[in-house]
C-alpha positions in Angstrom: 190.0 5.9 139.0 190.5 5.8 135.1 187.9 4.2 133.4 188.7 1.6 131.4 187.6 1.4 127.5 184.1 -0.6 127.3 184.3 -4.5 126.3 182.5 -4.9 123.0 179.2 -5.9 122.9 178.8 -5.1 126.6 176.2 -3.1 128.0 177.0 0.4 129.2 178.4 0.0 132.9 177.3 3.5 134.1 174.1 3.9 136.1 170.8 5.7 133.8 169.9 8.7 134.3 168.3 10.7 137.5 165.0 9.6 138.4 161.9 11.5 137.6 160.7 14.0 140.2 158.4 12.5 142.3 155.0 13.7 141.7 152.6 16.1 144.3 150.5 12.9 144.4 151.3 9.4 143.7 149.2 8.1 140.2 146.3 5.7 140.2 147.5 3.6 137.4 151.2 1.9 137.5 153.8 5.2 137.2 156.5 4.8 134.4 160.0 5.3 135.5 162.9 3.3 137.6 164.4 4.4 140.8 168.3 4.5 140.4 170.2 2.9 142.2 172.5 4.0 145.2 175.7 4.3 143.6 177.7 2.9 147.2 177.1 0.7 150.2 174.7 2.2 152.3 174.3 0.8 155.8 172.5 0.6 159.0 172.0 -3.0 158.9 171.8 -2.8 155.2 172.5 -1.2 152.3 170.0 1.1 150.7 168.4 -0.6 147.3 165.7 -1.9 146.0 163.9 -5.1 147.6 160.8 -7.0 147.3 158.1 -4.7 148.3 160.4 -2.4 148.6 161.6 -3.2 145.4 159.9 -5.9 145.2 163.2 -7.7 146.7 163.3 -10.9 147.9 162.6 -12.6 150.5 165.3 -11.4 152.1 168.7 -11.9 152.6 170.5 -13.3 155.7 170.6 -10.3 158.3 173.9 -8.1 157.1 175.3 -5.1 158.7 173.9 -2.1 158.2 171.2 -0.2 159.7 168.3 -0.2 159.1 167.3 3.7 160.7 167.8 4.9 157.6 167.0 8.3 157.1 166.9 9.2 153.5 169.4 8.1 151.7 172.3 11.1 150.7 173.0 9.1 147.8 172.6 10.1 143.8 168.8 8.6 144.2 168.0 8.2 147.5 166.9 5.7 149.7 164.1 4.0 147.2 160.9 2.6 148.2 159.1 0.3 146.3 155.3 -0.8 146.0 152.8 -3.8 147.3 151.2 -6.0 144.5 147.9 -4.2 144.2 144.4 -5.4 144.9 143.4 -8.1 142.1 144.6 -12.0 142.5 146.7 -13.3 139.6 145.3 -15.9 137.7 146.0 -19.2 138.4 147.8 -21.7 135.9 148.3 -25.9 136.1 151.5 -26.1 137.6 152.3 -22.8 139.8 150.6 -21.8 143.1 147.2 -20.3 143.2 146.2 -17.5 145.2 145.8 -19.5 148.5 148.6 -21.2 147.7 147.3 -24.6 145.8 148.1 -26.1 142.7 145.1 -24.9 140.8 143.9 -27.0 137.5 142.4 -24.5 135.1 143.7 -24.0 132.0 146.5 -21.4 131.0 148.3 -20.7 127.7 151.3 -20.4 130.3 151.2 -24.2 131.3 153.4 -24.6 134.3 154.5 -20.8 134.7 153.1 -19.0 138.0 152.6 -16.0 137.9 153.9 -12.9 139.6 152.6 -9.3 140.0 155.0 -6.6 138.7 155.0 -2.8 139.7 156.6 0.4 138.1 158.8 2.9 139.7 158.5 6.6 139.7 161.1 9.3 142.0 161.8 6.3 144.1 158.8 5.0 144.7 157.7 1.1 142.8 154.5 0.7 142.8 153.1 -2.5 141.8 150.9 -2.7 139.5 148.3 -5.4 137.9 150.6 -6.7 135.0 151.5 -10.7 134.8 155.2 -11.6 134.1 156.2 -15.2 134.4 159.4 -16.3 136.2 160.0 -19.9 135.6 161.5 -19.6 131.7 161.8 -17.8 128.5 158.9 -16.6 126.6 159.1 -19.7 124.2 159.3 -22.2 127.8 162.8 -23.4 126.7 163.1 -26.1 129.4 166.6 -25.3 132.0 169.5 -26.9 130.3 172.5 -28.1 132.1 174.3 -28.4 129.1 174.5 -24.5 129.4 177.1 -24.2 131.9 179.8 -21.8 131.9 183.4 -23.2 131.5 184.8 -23.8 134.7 188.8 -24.2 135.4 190.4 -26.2 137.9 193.9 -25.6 138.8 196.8 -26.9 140.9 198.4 -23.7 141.0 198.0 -20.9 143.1 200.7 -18.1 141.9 202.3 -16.7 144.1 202.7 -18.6 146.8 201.1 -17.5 149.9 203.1 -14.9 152.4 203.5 -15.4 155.6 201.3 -14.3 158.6 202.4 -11.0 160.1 202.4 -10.2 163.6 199.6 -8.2 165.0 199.5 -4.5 166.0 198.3 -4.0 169.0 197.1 -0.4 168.9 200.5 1.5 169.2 201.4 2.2 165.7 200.6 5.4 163.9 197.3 6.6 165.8 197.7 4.5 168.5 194.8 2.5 169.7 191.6 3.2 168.7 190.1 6.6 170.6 187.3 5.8 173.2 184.5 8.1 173.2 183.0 9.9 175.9 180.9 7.4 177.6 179.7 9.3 180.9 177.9 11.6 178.3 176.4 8.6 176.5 174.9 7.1 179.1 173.5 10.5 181.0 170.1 10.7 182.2 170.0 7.1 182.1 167.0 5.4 183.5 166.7 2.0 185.1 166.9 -0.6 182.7 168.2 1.7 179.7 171.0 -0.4 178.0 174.6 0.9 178.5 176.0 2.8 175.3 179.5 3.1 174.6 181.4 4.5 171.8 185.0 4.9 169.6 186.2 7.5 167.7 188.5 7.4 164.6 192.2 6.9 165.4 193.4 6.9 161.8 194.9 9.8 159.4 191.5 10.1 156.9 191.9 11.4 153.5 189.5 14.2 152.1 187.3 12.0 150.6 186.9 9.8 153.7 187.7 5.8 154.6 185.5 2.8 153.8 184.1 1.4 157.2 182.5 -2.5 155.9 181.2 -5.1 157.0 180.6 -5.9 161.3 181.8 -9.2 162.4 181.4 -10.3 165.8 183.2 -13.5 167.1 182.7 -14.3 170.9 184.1 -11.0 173.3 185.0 -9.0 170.3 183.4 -7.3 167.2 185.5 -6.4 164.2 185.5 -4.2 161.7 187.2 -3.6 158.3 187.9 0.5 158.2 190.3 2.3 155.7 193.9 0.7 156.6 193.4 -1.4 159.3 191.2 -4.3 161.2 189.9 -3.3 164.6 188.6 -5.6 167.4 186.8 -4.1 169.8 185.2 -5.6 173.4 181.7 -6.0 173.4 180.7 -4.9 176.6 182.8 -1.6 176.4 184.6 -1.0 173.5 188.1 -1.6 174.9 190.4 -2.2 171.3 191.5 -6.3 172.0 193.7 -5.8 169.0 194.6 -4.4 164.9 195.9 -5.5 162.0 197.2 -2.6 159.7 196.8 -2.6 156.5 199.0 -1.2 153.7 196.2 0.5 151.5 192.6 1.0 152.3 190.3 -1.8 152.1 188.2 -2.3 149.4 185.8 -5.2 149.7 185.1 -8.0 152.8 182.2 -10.8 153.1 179.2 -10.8 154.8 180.1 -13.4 157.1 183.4 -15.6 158.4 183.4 -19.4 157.8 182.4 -21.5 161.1 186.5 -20.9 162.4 186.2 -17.2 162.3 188.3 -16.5 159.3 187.5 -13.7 156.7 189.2 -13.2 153.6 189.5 -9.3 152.8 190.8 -7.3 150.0 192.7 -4.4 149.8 193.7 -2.0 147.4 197.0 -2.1 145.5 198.5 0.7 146.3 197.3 4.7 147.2 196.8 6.0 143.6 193.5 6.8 141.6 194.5 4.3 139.7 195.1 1.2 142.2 193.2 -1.9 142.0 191.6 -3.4 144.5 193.1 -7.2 143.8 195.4 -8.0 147.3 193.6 -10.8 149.6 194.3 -11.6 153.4 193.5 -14.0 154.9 192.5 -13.2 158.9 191.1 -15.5 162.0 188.9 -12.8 163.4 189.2 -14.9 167.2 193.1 -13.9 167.0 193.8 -11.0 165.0 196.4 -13.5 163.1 196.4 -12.7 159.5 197.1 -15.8 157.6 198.3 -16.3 153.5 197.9 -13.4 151.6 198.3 -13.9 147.3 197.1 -11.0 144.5 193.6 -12.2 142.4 194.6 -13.1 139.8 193.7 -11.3 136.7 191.6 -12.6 134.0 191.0 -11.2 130.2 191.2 -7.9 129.1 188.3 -6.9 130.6 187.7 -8.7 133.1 187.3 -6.7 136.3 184.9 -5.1 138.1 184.1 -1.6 137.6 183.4 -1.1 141.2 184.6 -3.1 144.2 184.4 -6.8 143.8 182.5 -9.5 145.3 183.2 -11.8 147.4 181.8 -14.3 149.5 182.4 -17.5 151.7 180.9 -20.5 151.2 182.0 -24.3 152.8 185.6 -23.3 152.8 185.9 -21.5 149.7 186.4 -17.9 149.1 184.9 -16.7 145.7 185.5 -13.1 144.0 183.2 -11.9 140.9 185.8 -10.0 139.0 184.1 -8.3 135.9 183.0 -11.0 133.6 184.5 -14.3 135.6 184.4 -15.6 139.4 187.9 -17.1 140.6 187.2 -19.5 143.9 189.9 -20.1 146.6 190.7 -22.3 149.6 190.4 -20.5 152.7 192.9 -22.9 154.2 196.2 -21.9 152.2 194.5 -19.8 149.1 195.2 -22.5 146.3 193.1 -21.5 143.5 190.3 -23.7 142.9 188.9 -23.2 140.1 187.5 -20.5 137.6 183.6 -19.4 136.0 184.2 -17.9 132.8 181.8 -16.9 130.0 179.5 -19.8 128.8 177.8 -21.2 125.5 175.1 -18.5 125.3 176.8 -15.3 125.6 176.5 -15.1 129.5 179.5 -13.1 131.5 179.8 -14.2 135.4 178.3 -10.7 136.8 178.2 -11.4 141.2 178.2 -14.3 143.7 176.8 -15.0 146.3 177.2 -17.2 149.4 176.4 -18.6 153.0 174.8 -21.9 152.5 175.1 -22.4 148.7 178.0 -20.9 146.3 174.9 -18.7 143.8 176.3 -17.8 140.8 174.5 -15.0 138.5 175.6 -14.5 134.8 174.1 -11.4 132.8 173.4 -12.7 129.7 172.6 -8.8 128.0 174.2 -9.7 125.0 172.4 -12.9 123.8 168.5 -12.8 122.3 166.8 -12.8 125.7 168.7 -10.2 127.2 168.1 -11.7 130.5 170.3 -13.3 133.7 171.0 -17.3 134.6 171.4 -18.3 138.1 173.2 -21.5 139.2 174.4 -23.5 142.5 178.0 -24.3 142.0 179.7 -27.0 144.1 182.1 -24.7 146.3 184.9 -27.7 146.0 185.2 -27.8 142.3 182.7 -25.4 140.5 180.3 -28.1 139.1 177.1 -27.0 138.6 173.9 -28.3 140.4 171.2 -26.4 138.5 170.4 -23.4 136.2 167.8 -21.4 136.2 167.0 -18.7 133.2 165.1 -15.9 133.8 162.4 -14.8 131.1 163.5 -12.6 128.7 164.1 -9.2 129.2 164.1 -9.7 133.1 167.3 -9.5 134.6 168.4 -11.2 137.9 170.0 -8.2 140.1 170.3 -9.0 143.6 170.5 -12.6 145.8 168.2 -11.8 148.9 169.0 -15.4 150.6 170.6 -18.1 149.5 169.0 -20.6 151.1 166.2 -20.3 150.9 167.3 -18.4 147.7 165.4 -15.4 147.1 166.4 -13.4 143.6 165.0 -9.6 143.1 164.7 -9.7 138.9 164.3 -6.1 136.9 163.1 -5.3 133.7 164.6 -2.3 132.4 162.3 -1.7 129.5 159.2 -1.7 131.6 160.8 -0.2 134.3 159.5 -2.8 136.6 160.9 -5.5 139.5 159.8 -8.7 140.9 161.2 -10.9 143.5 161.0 -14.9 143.2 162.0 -17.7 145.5 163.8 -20.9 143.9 163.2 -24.6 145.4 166.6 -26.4 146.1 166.8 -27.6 142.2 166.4 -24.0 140.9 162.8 -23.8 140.3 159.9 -21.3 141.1 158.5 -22.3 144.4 156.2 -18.7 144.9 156.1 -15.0 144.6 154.7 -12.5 146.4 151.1 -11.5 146.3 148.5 -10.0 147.7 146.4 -6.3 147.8 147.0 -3.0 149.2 149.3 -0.1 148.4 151.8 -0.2 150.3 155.1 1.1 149.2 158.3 -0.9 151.5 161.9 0.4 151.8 165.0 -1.8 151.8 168.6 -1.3 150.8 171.3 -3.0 148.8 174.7 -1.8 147.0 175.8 -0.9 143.1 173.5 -3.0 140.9 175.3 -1.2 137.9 178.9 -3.0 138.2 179.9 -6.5 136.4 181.6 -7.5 139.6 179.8 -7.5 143.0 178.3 -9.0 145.8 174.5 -9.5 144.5 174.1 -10.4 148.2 175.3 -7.2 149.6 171.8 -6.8 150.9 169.9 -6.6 154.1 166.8 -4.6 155.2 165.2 -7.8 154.0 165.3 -10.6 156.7 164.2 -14.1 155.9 163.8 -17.0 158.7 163.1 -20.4 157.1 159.3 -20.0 156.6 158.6 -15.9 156.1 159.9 -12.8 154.5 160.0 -9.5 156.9 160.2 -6.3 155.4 159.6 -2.9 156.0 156.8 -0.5 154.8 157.6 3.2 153.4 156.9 6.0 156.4 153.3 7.1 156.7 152.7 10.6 158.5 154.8 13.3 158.6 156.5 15.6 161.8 153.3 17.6 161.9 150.7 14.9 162.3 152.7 13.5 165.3 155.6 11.7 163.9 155.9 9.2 161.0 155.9 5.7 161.5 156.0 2.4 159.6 155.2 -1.3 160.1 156.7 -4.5 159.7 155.1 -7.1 157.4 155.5 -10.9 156.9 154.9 -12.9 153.8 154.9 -16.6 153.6 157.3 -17.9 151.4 155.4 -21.0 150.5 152.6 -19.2 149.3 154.1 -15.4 149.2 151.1 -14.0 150.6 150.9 -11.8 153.6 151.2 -13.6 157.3 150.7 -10.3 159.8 151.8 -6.5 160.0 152.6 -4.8 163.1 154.3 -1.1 163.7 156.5 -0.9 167.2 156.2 2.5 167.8 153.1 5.2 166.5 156.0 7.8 165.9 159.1 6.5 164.5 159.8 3.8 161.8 160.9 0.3 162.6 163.2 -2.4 160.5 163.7 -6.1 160.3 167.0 -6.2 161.8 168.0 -10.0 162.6 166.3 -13.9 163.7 166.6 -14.8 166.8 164.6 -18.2 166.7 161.3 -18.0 165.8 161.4 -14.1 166.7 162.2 -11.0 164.5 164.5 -8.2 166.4 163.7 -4.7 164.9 165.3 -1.4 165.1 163.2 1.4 166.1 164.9 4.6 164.7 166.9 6.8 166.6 166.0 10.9 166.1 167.8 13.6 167.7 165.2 14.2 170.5 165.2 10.4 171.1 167.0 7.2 171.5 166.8 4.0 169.8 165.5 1.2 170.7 165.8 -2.5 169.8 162.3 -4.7 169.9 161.4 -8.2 169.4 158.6 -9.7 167.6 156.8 -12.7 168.2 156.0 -15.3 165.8 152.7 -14.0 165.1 153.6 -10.5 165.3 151.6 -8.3 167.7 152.5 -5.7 170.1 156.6 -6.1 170.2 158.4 -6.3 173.5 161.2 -4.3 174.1 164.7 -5.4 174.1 167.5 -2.8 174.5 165.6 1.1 175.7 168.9 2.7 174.5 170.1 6.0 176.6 168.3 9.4 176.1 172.4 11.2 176.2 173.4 9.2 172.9 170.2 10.2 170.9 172.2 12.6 169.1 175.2 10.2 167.9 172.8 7.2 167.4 170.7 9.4 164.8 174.2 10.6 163.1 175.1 6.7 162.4 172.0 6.3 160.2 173.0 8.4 157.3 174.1 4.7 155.3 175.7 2.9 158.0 176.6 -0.1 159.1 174.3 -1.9 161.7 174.2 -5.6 163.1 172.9 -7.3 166.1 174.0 -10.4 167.9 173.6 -11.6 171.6 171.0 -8.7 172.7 173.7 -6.1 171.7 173.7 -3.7 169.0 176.3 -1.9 166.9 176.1 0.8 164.4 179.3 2.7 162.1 178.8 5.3 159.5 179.0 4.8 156.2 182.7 6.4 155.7 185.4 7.4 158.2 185.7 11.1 157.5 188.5 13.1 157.5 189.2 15.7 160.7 188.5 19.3 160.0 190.3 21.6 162.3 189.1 22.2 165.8 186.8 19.2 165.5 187.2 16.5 167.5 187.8 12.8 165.8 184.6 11.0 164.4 182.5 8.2 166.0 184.2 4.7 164.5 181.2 2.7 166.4 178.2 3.1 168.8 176.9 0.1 170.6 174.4 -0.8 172.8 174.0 -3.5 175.2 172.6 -4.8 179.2 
């Protein structure tokens, strides 16, 4: 796609520069450099980018698809991993949490302003290092202002009207239904107790440079999944294709989650050109396969629209998009445009939103003095806003981990550092991470370099109400027995470390989803063995094993975890590649989805 000309007094839009090679050894003292970014959406159970330990990410966003199994990432940088706070506590300061987690009452020049442990990166790997940034202002603790609000539009109008539903395909258009894969070879050599593995292969015409495979949705019998030009439900227990919804250019950009009816609002490109846009919304009840109203985004200024894909999110029935330097929010019950977030008083552009619980709104604000990011809660129904909070200057906020609690991953770009904070409900500090150790932990996220975007497309981070989980780097290598990782838990009242347990002495293991007061993790998959899916307890330990997944789908489990899609959700599994890829000849059509379940 052509780019367009660059909005004055913006900030370059393309990614830096390749990282630095990584060194024979890592360095003692905090390594200068910045890991890029992955330039797409990786996957398997989330996408590959920088997160609190990891990158210092925070505490974690709600559980997205994506896997986790991540072998290095293929993309410009790589799957990054980022660094522990290293041994030392921070100092204390009246106002902020202490080490154990107290308000301590020494004195500090900083009054008020906890304190946070910040790393620097080097050939992917942040490692944290002993200098003190402080997260709860600007340098000269201007106090939050809610006076500083962007402008926000509401409307009556939502040009064009709405279209009509269509009716859905049920599999026998161009393609037919979707291809089932081989099953009996799957599941052979089974042993008793082994979860049953099925899988479906690409039914669809693929272009050279492949088709977008987003988002996995499941809604009761079915799991559903946006890839290239059409919606596909598929039966959880076999894989059986309940029903499709074509689509008349390739899809471009879907939400994390439905609203609590099932329905999705997804976007789709405007036609098959380099030089479409990817502006058409649908509305679709995933329990059906009805598509509801459909309507174009409407545009905004100049140049205002995202560089990449755009965000959007759901949030108490609204539906809101970050174009490029504005969000636009619309009812999920008839798509009448609510209202608008445009530039405010101090030079901040609408950059990503993100939703679930709250409707998080992040602003870069690049081109005023403090070269740094505002965050606010905007009522969902009308845009108001609830709180703001300002990041110190030079730190900008890049990524939502959770939104409630809300989790932000801030960056510096002129010390090439990250931090991660978590916000009370009226947008203040609550606590950071600490703690000793080198540790370096992996997580994954999409584009950080576009003005429009989900800041939430994250997961690799999982957050429950009380702790953080997240993943360390891989220790040991193929000839010392295997590499492996561990799982660690951080408080997020105090942001210090709860436990750490591994799963499995040869193979890593990622935080995958809740399930009550338990952590289900993904053990990887490698092509001499299976997957398998373990729970944790509340204290960690020794986890139990959920789904032992078949030693005959080894081989197309480890394939999915090149940047993948991966979810979990009633003790099943399922996992898509990245990218539908298009068929050479003699080859036989590629997997669409592997899933496990009892």
């Amino acid at each position: 796609m052509t780019q367009p000309p660059q909005p004055p007094g913006q900030p370059p839009q393309q990614p830096p520069g390749q990282p630095p090679q990584q060194p024979p050894t890592p360095p003692q003292g905090p390594p200068p450099g910045e890991p890029g970014q992955p330039g797409g959406q990786p996957g398997y159970g989330y996408p590959q980018q920088p997160g609190p330990y990891n990158q210092p990410g925070p505490y974690g966003q709600q559980p997205q698809p994506g896997p986790y199994n991540q072998p290095p990432q293929t993309g410009p940088y790589g799957q990054q991993q980022y660094g522990y706070p290293q041994q030392g506590q921070p100092p204390t300061f009246p106002g902020g949490p202490g080490p154990d987690g107290t308000k301590p009452g020494g004195g500090s020049p900083f009054k008020g302003k906890p304190a946070v442990i910040i790393g620097a990166a080097v050939a992917g790997l942040l490692v944290i290092g002993s200098g003190v940034y402080f997260l709860t202002g600007n340098d000269d603790d201007k106090k939050q202002d809610e006076s500083k609000k962007p402008a926000v539009e509401q409307t009556d109008d939502a040009k064009p009207s709405p279209s009509p539903s269509e009716s859905v395909d049920k599999g026998d258009g161009d393609g037919g239904a979707a291809s089932r894969g081989d099953n009996s070879d799957l599941n052979a050599g089974s042993s008793p107790g082994d979860a049953k593995a099925w899988m479906v292969r690409n039914d669809q015409k693929i272009p050279g440079d492949g088709g977008a495979l987003k988002n996995i949705w499941v809604e009761g019998d079915t799991v559903i999944q946006a890839g290239y030009k059409k919606v596909s439900a598929f039966g959880v227990s076999d894989g059986d294709e309940k029903w499709s919804v074509p689509l008349p250019a390739p899809v471009c950009a879907t939400p994390n989650a439905p609203d609590a009816d099932g329905n999705v609002v997804l976007m789709y490109e405007n036609g098959l050109t380099s030089r479409s846009k990817c502006n058409q919304l649908m509305e679709l009840n995933l329990k059906t396969g009805k598509a509801g109203w459909k309507k174009e985004l409407d545009e905004g200024g100049p140049f205002d629209f995202p560089m990449g894909d755009p965000g959007i999110t759901i949030t108490d029935g609204t539906v809101a998009i970050a174009r490029g330097q504005s969000h636009v929010a619309y009812a999920m019950s008839d798509g009448k445009k609510l209202f608008e977030v445009t530039r405010g008083e101090e030079k901040c552009f609408p950059k990503g939103v993100a939703g679930g619980a709250k409707l998080i709104s992040v602003s870069s604000c690049n081109t005023s003095p403090d070269k740094n990011s505002q965050v606010q809660e905007l009522d969902p129904k009308t845009g108001k806003v609830q709180w703001t909070y300002r990041s110190p200057k030079d730190w900008a906020v890049n990524k939502v981990y959770s939104t409630d609690p809300l989790v932000l991953s801030l960056k510096n770009d002129d010390k090439k550092t990250f931090t991660v904070a978590t916000l009370t409900n009226s947008g203040t500090v609550r606590s950071q991470l600490q703690g000793g150790g080198k540790d370096k932990f992996q997580t994954g996220c999409g584009s950080m370099f576009s003005f429009g975007g989900n800041v939430d497309g994250c997961s690799g981070v999982v957050v429950s109400d009380d702790l953080l989980y997240l993943a360390t780097g891989d220790q040991g290598s193929a000839t010392s027995g295997g590499r492996y990782n561990e799982i660690v838990a951080f408080s997020l009242a105090t942001g210090k470390e709860e436990w750490r347990a591994k799963a499995d002495s040869k193979r890593t293991v990622v935080p995958l989803a809740m399930e009550g007061k338990s952590l289900i993790g993904y053990v990887e998959a490698n092509y001499r063995e299976a997957g398998q899916v373990v729970r944790f307890g509340a204290d960690g330990g020794k986890p139990e094993t959920v789904l032992k997944h078949p030693a005959g789908a080894a081989s197309a489990e480890s394939s999915m975890g090149i940047g993948g899609q991966m979810t979990y959700a009633d003790e099943r599994i399922y996992m898509t590649p990245s990218r539908l890829r298009a068929k050479k000849s003699g080859d036989e059509e590629a997997a669409r989805m592997l899933a496990f379940g009892k």
